[in-house]
gemmi code that builds the backbone of each chain (N, CA, C; Angstrom):
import gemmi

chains = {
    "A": [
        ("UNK", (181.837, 149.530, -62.885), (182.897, 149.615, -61.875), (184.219, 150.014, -62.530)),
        ("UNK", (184.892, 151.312, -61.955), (186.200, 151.354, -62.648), (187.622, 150.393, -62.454)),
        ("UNK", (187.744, 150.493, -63.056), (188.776, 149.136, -62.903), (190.313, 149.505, -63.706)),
        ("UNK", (190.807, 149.464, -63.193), (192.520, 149.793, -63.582), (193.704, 148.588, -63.525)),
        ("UNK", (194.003, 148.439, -64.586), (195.065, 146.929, -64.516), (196.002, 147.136, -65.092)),
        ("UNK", (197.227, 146.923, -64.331), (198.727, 147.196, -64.827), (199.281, 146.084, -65.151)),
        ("UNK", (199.949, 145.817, -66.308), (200.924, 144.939, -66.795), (202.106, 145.114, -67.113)),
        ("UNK", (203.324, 143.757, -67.433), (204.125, 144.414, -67.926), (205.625, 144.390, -67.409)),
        ("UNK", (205.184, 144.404, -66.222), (206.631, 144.688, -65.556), (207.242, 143.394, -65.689)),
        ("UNK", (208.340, 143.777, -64.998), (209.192, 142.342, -64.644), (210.900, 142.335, -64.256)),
        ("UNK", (211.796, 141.860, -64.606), (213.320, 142.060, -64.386), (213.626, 142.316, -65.331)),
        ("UNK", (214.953, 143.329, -65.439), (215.446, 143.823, -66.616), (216.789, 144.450, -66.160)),
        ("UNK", (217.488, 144.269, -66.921), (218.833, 144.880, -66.625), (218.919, 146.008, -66.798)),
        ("UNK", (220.025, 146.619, -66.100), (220.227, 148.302, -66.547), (220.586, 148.026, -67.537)),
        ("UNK", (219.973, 149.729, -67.846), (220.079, 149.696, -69.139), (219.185, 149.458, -70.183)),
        ("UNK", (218.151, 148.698, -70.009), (217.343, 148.081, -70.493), (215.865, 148.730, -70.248)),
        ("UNK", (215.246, 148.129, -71.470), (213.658, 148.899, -71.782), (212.662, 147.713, -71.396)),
        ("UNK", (211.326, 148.422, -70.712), (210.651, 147.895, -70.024), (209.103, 148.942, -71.004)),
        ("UNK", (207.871, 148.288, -71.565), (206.553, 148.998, -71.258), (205.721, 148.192, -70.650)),
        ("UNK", (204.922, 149.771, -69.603), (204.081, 149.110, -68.781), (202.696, 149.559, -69.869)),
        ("UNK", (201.730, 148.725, -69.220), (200.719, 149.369, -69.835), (199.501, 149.396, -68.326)),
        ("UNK", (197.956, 149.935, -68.671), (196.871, 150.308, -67.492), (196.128, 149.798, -68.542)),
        ("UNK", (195.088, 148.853, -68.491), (194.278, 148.676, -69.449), (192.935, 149.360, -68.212)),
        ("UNK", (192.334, 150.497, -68.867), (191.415, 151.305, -68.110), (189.764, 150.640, -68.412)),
        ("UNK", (188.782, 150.243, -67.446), (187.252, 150.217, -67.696), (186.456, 150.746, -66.906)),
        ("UNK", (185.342, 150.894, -67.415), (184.276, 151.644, -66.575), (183.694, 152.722, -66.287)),
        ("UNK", (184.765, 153.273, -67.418), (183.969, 154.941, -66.945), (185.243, 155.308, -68.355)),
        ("UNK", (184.594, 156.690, -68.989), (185.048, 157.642, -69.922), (186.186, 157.495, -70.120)),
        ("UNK", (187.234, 157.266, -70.362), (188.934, 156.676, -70.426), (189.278, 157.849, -70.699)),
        ("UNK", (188.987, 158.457, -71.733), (189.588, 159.612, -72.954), (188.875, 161.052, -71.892)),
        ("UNK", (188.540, 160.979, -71.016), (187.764, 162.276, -70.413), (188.622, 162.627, -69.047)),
        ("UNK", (190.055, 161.869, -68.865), (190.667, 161.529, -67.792), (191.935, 161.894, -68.298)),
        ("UNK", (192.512, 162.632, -67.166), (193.989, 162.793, -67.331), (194.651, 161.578, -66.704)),
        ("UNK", (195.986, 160.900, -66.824), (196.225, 159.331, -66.614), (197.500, 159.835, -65.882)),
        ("UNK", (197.722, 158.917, -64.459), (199.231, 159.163, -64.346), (200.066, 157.696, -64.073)),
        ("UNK", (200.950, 157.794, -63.636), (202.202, 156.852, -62.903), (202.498, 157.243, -62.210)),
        ("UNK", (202.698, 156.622, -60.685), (203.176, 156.767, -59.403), (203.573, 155.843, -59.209)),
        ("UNK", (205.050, 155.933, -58.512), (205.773, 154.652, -58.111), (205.821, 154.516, -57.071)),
        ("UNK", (206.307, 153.782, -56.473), (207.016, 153.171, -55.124), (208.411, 152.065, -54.743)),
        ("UNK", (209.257, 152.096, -54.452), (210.247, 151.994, -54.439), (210.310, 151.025, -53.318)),
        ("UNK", (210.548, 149.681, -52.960), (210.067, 148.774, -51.897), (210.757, 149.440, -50.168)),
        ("UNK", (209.895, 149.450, -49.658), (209.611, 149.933, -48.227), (209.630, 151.407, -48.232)),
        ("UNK", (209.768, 151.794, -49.668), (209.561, 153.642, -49.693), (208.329, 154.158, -50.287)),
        ("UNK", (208.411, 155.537, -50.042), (207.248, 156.308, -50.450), (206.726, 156.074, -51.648)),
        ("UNK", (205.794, 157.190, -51.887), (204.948, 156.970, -53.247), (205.722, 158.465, -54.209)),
        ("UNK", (206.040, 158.521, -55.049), (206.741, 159.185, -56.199), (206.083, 159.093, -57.784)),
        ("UNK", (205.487, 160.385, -57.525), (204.823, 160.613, -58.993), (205.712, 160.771, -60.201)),
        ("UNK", (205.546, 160.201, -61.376), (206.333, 159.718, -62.344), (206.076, 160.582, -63.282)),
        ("UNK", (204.606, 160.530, -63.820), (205.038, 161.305, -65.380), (203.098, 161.399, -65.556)),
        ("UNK", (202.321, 161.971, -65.722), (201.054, 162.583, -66.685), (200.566, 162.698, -67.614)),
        ("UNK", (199.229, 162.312, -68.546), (199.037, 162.963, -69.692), (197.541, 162.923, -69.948)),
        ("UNK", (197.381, 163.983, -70.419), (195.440, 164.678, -70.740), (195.079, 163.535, -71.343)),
        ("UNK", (193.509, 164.069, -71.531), (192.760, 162.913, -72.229), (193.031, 162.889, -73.486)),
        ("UNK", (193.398, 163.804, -74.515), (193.899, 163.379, -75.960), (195.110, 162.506, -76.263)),
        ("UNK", (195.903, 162.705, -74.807), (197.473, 162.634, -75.707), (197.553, 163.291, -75.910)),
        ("UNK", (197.886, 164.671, -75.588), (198.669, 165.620, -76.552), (199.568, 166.292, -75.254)),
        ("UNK", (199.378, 166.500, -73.808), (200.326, 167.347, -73.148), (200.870, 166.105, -72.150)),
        ("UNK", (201.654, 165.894, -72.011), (202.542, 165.409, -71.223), (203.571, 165.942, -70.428)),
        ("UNK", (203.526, 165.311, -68.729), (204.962, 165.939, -68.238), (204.776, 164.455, -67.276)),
        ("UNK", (206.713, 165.081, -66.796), (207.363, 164.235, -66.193), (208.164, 164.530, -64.964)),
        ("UNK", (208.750, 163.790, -64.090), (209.402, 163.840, -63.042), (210.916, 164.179, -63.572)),
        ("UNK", (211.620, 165.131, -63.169), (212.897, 164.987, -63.308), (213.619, 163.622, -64.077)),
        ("UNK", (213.545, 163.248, -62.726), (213.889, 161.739, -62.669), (214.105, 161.057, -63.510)),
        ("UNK", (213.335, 160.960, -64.600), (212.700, 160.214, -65.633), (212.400, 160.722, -66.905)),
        ("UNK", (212.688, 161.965, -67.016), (212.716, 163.250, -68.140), (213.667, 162.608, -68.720)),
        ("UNK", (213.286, 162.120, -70.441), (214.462, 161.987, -71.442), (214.597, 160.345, -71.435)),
        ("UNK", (214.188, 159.393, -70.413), (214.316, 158.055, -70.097), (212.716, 157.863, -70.599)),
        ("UNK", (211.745, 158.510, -69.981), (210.126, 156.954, -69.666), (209.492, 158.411, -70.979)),
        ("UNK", (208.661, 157.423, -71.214), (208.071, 158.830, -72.155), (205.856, 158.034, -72.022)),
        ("UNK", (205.514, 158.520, -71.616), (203.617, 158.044, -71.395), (203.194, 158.141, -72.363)),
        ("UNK", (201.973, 157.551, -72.516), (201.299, 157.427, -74.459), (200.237, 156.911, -73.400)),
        ("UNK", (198.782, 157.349, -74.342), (197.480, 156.432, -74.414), (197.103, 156.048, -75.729)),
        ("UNK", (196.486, 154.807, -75.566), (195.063, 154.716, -76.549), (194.083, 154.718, -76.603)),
        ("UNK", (193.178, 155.426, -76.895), (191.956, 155.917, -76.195), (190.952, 154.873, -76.860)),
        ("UNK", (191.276, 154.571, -78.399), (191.026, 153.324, -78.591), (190.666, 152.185, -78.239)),
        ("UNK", (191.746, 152.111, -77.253), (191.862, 150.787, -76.747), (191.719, 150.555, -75.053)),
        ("UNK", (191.103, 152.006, -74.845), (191.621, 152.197, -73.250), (192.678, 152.006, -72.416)),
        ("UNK", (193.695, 152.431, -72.851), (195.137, 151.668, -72.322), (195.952, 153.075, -72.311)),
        ("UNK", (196.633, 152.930, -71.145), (197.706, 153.674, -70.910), (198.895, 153.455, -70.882)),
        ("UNK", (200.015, 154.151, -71.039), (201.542, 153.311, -71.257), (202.929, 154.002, -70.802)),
        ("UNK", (203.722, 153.270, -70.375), (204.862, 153.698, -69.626), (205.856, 152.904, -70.425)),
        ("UNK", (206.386, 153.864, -71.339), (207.920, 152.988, -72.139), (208.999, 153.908, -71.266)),
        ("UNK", (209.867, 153.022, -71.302), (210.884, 153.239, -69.934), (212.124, 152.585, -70.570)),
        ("UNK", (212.970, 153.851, -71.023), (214.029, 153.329, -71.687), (215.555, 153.515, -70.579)),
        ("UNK", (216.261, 153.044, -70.560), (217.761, 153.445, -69.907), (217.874, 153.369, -68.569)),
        ("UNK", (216.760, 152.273, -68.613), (216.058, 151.389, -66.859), (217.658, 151.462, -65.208)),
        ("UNK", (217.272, 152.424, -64.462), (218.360, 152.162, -63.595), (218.175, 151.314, -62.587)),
        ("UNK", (219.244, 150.855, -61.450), (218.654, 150.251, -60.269), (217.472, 150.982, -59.646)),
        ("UNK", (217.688, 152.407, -59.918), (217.069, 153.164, -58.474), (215.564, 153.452, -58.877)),
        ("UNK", (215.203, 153.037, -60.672), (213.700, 152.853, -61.008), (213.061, 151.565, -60.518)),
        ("UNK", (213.640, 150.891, -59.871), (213.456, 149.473, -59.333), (211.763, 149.635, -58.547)),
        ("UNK", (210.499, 149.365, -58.535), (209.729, 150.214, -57.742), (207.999, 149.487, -58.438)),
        ("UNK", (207.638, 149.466, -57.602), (205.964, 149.236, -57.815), (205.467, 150.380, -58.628)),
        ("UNK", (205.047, 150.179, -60.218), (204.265, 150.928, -60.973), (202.548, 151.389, -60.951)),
        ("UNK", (202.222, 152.162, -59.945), (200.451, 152.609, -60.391), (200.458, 153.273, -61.018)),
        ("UNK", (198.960, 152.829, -61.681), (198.187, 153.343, -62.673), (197.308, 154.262, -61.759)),
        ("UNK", (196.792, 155.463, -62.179), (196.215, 156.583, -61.516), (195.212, 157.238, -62.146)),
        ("UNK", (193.792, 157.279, -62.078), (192.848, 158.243, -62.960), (192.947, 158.934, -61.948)),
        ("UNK", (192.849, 160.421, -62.907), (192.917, 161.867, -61.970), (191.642, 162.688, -62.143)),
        ("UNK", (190.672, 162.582, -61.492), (189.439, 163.361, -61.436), (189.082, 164.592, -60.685)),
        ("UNK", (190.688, 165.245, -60.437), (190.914, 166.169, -60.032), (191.556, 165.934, -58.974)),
        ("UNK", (191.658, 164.346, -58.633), (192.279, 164.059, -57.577), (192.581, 161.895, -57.772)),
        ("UNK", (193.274, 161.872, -56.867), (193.519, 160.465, -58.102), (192.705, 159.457, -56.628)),
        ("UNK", (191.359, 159.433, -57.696), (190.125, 158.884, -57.407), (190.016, 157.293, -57.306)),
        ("UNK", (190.980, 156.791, -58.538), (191.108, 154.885, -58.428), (192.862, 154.693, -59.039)),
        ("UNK", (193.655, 153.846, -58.309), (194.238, 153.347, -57.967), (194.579, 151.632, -58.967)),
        ("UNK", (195.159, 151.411, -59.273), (195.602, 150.161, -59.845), (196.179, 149.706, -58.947)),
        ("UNK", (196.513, 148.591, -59.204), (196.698, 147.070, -58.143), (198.591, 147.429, -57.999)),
        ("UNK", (198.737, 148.132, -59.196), (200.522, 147.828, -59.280), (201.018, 146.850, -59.847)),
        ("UNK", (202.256, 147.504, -60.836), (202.858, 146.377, -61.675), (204.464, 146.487, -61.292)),
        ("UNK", (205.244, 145.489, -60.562), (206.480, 145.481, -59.938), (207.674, 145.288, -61.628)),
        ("UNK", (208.910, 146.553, -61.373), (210.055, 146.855, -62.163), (210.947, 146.734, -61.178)),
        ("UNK", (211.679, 145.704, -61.588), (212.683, 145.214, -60.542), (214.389, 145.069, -62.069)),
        ("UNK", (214.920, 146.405, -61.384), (215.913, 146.673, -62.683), (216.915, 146.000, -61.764)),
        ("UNK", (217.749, 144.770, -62.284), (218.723, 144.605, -61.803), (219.926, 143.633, -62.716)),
        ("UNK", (220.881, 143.129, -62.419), (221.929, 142.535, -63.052), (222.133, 140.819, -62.438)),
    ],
    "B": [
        ("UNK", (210.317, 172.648, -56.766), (209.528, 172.182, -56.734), (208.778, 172.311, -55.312)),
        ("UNK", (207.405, 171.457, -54.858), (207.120, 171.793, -53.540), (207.352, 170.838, -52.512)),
        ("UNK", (207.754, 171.060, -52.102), (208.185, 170.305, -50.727), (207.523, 169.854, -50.079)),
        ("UNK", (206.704, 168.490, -49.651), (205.727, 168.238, -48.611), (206.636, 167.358, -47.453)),
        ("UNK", (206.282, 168.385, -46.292), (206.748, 167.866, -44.771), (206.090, 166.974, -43.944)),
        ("UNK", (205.625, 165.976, -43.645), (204.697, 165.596, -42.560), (205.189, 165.162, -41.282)),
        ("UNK", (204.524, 165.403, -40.739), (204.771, 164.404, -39.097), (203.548, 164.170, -38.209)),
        ("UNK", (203.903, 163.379, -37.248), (205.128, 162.426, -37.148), (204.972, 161.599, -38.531)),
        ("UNK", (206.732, 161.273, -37.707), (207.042, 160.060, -39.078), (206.153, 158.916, -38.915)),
        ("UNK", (205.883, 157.949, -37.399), (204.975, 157.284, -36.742), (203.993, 157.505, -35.986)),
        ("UNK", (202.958, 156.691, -36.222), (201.815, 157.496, -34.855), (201.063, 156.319, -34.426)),
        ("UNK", (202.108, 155.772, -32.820), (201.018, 154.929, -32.104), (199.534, 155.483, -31.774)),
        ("UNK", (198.468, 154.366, -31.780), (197.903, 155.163, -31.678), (196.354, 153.863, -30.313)),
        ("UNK", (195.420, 154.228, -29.955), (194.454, 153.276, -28.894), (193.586, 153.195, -30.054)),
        ("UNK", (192.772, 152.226, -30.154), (191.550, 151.897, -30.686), (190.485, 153.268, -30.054)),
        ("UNK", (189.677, 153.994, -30.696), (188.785, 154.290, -29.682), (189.014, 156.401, -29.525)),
        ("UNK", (190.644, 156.302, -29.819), (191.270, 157.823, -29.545), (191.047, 158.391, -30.809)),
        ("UNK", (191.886, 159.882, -30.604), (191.915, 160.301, -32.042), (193.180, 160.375, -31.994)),
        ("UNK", (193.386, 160.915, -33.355), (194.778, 160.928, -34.076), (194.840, 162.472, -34.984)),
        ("UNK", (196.306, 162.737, -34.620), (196.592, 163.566, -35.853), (197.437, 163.862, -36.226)),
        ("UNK", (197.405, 164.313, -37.630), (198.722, 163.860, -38.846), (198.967, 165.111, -39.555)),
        ("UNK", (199.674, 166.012, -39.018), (200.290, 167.008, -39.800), (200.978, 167.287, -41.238)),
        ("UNK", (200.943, 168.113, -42.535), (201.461, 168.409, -43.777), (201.783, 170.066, -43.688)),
        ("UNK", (203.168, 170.127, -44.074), (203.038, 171.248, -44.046), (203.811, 171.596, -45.624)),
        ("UNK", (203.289, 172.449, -46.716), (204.068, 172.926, -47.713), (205.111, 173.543, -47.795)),
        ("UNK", (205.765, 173.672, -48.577), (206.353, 174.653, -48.627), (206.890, 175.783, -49.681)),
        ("UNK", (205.068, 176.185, -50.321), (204.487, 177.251, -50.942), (203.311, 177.186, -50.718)),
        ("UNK", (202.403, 178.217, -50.899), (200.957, 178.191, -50.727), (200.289, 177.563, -51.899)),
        ("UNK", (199.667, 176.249, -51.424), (198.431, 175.812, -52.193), (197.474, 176.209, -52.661)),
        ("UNK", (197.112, 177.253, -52.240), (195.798, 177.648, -52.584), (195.596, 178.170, -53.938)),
        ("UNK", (194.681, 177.339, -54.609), (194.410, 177.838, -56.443), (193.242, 179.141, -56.384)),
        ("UNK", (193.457, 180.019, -56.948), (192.632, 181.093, -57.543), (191.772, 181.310, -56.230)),
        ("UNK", (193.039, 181.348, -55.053), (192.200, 181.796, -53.650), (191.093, 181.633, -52.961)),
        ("UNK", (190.358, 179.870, -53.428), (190.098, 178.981, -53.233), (189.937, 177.849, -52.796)),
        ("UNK", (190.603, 177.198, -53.529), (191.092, 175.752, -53.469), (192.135, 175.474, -52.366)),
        ("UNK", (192.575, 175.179, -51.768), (193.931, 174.298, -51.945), (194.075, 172.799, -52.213)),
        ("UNK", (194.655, 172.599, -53.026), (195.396, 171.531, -53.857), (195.852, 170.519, -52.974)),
        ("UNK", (195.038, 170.323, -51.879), (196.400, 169.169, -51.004), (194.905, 167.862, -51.291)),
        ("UNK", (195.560, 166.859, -50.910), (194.727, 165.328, -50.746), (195.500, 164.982, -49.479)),
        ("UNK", (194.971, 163.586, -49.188), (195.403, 162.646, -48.445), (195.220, 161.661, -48.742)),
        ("UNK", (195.955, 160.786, -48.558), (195.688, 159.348, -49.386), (196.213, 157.868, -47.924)),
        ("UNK", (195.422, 157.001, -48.085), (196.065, 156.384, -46.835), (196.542, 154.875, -47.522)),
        ("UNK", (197.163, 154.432, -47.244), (197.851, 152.946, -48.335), (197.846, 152.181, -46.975)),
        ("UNK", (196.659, 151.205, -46.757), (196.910, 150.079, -46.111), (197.721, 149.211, -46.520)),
        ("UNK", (197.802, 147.790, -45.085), (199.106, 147.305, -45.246), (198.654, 146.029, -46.682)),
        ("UNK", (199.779, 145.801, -47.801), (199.548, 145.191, -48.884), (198.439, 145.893, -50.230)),
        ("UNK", (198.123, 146.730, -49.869), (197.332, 147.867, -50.661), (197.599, 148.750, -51.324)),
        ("UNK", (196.915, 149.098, -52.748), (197.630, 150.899, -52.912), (196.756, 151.290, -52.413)),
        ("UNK", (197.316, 152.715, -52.552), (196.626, 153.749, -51.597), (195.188, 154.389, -52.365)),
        ("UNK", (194.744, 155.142, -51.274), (193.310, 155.023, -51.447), (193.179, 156.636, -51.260)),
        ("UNK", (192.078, 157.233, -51.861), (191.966, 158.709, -51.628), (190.972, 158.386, -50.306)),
        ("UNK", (191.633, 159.636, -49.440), (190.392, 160.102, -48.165), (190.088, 161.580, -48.346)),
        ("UNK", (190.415, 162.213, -48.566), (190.412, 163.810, -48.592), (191.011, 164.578, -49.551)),
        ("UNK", (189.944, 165.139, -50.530), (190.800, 165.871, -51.573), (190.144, 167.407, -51.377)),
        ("UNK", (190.938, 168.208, -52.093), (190.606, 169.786, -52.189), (191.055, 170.484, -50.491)),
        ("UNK", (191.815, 169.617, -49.519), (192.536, 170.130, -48.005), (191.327, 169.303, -47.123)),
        ("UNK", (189.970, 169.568, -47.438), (188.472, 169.528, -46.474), (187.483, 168.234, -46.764)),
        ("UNK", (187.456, 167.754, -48.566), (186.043, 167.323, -48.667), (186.346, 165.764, -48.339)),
        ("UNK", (185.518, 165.068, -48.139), (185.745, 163.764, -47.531), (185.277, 163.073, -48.970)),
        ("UNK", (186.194, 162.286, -49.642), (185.930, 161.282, -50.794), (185.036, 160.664, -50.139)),
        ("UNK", (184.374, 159.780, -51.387), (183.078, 158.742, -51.001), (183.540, 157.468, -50.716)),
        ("UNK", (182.473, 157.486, -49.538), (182.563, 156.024, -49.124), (183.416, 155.892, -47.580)),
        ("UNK", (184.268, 157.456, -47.087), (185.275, 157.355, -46.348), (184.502, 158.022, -45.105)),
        ("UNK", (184.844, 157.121, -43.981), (183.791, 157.681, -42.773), (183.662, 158.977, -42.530)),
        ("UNK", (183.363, 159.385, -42.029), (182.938, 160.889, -41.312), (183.765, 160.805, -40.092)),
        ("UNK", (184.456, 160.373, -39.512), (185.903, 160.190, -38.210), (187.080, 160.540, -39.165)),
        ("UNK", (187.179, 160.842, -40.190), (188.124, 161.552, -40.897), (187.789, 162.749, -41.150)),
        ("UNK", (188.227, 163.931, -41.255), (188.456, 164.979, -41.339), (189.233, 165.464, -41.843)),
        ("UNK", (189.731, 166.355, -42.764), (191.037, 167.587, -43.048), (190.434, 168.855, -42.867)),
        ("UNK", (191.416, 169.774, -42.526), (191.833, 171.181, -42.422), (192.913, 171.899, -42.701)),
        ("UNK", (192.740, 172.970, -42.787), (193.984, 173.722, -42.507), (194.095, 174.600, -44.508)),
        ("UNK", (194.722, 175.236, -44.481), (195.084, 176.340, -45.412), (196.443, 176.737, -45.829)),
        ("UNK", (196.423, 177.300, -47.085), (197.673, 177.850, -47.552), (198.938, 176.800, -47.261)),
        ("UNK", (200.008, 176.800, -46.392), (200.772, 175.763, -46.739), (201.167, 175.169, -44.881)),
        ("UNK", (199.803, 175.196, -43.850), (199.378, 174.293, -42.972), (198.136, 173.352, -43.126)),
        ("UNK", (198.229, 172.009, -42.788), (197.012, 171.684, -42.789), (197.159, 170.173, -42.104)),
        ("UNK", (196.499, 169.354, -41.777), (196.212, 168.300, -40.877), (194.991, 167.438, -40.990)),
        ("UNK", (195.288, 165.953, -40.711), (194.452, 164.717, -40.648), (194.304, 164.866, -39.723)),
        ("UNK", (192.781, 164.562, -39.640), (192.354, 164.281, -38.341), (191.188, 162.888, -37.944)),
        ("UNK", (191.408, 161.745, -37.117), (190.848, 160.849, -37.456), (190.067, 160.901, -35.758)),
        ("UNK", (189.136, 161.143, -35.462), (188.088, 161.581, -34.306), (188.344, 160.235, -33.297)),
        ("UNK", (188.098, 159.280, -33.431), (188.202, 157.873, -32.922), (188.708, 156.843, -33.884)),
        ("UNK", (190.066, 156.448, -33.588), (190.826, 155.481, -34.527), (189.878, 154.112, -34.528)),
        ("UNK", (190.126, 153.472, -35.959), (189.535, 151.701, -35.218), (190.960, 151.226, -36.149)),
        ("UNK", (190.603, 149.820, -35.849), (191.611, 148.609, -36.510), (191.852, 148.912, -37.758)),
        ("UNK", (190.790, 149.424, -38.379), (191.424, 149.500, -39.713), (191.971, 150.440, -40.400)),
        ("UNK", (192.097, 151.416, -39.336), (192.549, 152.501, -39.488), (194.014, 152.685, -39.856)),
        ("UNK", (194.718, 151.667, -39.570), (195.851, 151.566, -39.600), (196.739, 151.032, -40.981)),
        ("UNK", (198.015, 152.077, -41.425), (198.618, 151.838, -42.594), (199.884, 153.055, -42.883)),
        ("UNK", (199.961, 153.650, -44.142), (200.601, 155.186, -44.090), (199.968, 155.967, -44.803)),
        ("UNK", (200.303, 157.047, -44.441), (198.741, 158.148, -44.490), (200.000, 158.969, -45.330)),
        ("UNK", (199.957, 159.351, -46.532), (200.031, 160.533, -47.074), (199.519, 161.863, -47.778)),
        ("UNK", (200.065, 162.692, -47.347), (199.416, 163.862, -48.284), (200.391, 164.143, -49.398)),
        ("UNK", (199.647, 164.881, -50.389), (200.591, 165.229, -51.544), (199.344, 166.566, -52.468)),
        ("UNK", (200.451, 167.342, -52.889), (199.653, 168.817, -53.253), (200.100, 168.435, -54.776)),
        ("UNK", (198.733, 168.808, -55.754), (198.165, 168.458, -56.811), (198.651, 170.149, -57.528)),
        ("UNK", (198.937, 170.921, -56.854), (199.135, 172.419, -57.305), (199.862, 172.166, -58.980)),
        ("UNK", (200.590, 172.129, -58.523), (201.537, 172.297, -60.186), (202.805, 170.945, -59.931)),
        ("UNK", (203.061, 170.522, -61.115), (204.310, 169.270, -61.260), (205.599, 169.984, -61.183)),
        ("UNK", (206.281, 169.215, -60.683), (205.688, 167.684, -60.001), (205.060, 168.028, -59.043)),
        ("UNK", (203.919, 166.991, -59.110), (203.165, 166.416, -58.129), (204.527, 165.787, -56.865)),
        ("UNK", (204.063, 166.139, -55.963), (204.783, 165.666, -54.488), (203.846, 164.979, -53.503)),
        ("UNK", (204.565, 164.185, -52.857), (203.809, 163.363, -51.584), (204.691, 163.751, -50.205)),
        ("UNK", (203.727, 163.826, -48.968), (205.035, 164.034, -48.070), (205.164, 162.578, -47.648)),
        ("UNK", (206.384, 162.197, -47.250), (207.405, 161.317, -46.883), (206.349, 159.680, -46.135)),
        ("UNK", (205.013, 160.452, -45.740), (204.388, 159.572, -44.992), (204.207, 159.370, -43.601)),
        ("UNK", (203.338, 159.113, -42.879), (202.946, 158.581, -41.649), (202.514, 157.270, -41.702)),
        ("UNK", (203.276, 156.367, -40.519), (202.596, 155.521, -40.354), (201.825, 154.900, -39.584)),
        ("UNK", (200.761, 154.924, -39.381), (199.675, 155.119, -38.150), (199.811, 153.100, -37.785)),
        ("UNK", (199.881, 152.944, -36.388), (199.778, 151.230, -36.066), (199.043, 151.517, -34.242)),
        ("UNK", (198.849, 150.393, -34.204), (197.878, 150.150, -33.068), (199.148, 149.778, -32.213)),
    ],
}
model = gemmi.Model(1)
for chain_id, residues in chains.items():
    chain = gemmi.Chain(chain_id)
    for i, (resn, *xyz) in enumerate(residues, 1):
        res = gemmi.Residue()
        res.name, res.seqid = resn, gemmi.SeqId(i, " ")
        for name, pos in zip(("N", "CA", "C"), xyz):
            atom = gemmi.Atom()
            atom.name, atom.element = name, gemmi.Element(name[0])
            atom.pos, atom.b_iso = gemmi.Position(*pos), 0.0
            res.add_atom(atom)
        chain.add_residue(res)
    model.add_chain(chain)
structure = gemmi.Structure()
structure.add_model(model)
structure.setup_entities()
């Protein structure tokens, strides 16, 4: 069964660094491109940032270009969201996303609540 | 980047009816004159969201056959044949074409 689990989050001031991580099971980890999609409480869903099954190509949302930077370990099955220069307006429910050409399973969500 | 439009923003809807949920782009989806790149995804209430329809047409597994997509290039539409109870939540689409990845704004389908 695939299974996707986000950790991690929590309160943090602006300004401040937050990593999430996806600890991935059940199926090929490293054969999967991985994403982040947020949500922002009572708002939409907002895709964050991507990366292939090696680690090696990565992209990002505007938004978040130069701030969050994604990493895996294929190792370890784990995916990761370091999130530096945390604003109010990243404030937002973190999913974890396998993309099988289409984003097939879903994580539970890990809540970033940036505030003062 | 691409723009995804949907409407309605809300959609009352009867147990029993159908429903439908408009996306419209704003560039053509379609990969190597093929594909198009759109999904639908529906996020019940307290839930993430869930795939129903990827590639504009094919119905993910497990998701009834009273769901449907259509439509091409940068029209296309949900279509749910006879709503039930659980049908109900926000229904988005979002085109997979090139990043960013976009979602449109959402529908929210309620009884």
């Amino acid at each position: 069964e695939v299974q996707l689990v986000e950790s991690g989050g929590g309160l943090v001031q602006p300004g401040g660094s937050l990593r999430l991580s996806c600890a991935a099971s059940g199926f090929t980890f490293s054969s999967h491109w991985m994403h982040w999609v947020r949500q922002a409480p009572g708002k939409g869903l907002l895709w964050v940032s991507r990366i292939d099954g090696n680690g090696n190509t990565a992209n990002y949302a505007d938004s978040v270009r130069g701030r969050f930077t994604i990493s895996r370990d294929n190792a370890k099955n784990t995916l990761y969201l370091q999130m530096n220069s945390l604003r109010a307006e990243d404030t937002a429910v973190y999913y974890c996303v396998r993309d099988s050409g289409d984003f097939d399973y879903w994580g539970q969500g890990t809540l970033v609540t940036v505030s003062s | 980047d691409i723009v995804m439009a949907q409407s309605p923003l809300s959609l009352p809807v009867t147990p029993g009816e159908p429903a439908s949920i408009s996306c419209r782009s704003s560039q053509s989806l379609l990969y190597r004159n093929r594909f198009n790149r759109l999904d639908w995804y529906l996020q019940k209430p307290g839930q993430s969201p869930q795939l129903l329809i990827y590639l504009g047409s094919s119905r993910a597994s497990g998701v009834p056959d009273r769901f449907s997509g259509s439509g091409s290039g940068t029209d296309f539409t949900l279509k749910i044949s006879r709503v039930e109870a659980e049908d109900v939540g926000v229904y988005y689409c979002m085109q997979a074409l090139q990043t960013p990845l976009t979602f449109g704004g959402g529908t929210k389908v309620e009884i």
